[in-house]
N, C-alpha and C positions, 0 to 999 in steps of 0.2 A: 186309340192306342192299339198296337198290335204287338200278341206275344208269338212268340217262335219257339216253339219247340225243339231243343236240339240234344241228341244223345240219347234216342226213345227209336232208335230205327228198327233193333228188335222185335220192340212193342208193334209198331207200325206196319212191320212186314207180314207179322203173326194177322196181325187184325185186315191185311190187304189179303192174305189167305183165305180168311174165314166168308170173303164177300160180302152180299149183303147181312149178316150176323154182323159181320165188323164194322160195318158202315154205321148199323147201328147201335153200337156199344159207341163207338167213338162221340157219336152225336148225343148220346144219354150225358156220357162224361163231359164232354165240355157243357153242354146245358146244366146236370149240376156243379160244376168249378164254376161258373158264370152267376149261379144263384146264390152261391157261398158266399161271393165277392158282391156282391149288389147292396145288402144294409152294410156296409162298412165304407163304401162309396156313397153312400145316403149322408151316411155321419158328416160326411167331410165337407159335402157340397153346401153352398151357401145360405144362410137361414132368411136373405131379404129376397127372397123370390118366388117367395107366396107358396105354391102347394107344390113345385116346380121337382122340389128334391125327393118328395112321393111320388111324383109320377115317373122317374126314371125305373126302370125295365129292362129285363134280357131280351134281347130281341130275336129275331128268325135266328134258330141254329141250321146250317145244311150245310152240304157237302159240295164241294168242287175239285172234280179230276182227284191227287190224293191225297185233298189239306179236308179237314172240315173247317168250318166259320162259324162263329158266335158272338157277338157283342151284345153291349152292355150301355142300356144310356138314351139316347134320342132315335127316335126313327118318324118317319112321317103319320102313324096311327098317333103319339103322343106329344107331339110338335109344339100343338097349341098351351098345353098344359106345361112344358118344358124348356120353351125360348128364351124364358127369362134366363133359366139355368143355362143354356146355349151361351146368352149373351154375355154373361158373369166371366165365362172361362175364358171367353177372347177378348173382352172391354168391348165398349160402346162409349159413342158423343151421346153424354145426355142434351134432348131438349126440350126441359122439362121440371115439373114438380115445383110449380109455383116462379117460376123463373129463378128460382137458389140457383140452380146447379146448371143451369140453362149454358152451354156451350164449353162446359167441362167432358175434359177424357176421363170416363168410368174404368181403371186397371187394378183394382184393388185385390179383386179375387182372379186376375187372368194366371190359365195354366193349373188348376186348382184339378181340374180334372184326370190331368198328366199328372201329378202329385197323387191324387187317392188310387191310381191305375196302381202308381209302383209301387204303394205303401202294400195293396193285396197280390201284389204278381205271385211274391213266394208260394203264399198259401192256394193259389190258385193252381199255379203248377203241381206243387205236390198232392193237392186233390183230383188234380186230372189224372195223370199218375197213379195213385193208389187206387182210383177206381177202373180206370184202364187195365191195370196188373188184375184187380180182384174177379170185374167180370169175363176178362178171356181165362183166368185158373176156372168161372165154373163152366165155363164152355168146353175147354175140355179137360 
């Protein structure tokens, strides 16, 4: 999932002013809008996949040219712990678990992930936002 920020050029330009200051306010803000949104993405995600929905994580926040990046969810440090969850959101052939279910399409919970993104986009935004506005006011 990727959110876009649009109608913050203000904010943006203030903070491409301040240089490296700004690079790092920007990078604190989305790191905590990313951590806001993380148990409420936990909630959602599927409960038959073992420890899968705890190990999800904000992952590397950093900057490129003059977007920052942040996600939220899988990365290859917690892959092992998380595949199940991986494979929940897109379906999977099972072939498996006693020959039950052996050569059935698993789609039950596909897109679950794209569902819990949008359910926290608002509060994300408006936390990046408010904290964006609050540390350039103490800066200057």
């Amino acid at each position: 999932m990727a959110l876009e920020v649009k109608g913050i050029d203000d904010i943006s330009r203030t903070l491409e002013s301040l240089g490296k200051a700004g690079d790092k306010v920007a990078q604190d803000a989305v790191k905590k809008s990313l951590k806001q949104a993380l148990p409420k993405i936990r909630e959602v995600a599927p409960e038959d996949t073992g420890a899968g929905k705890k190990k999800l994580k904000v992952t590397k926040v950093k900057k490129y040219r003059k977007s920052v990046w942040g996600g939220v969810g899988i990365d290859r440090t917690n892959w092992e712990a998380t595949k199940g969850i991986y494979f929940q959101h897109y379906g999977y052939e099972n072939h498996g678990w006693g020959d039950r279910f052996k050569g059935m399409r698993i789609s039950k919970h596909v897109g679950w992930f794209d569902r819990a993104t949008q359910t926290v986009e608002k509060e994300v935004l408006d936390t990046l936002e408010n904290t964006l506005l609050s540390e350039i006011d103490k800066i200057l």
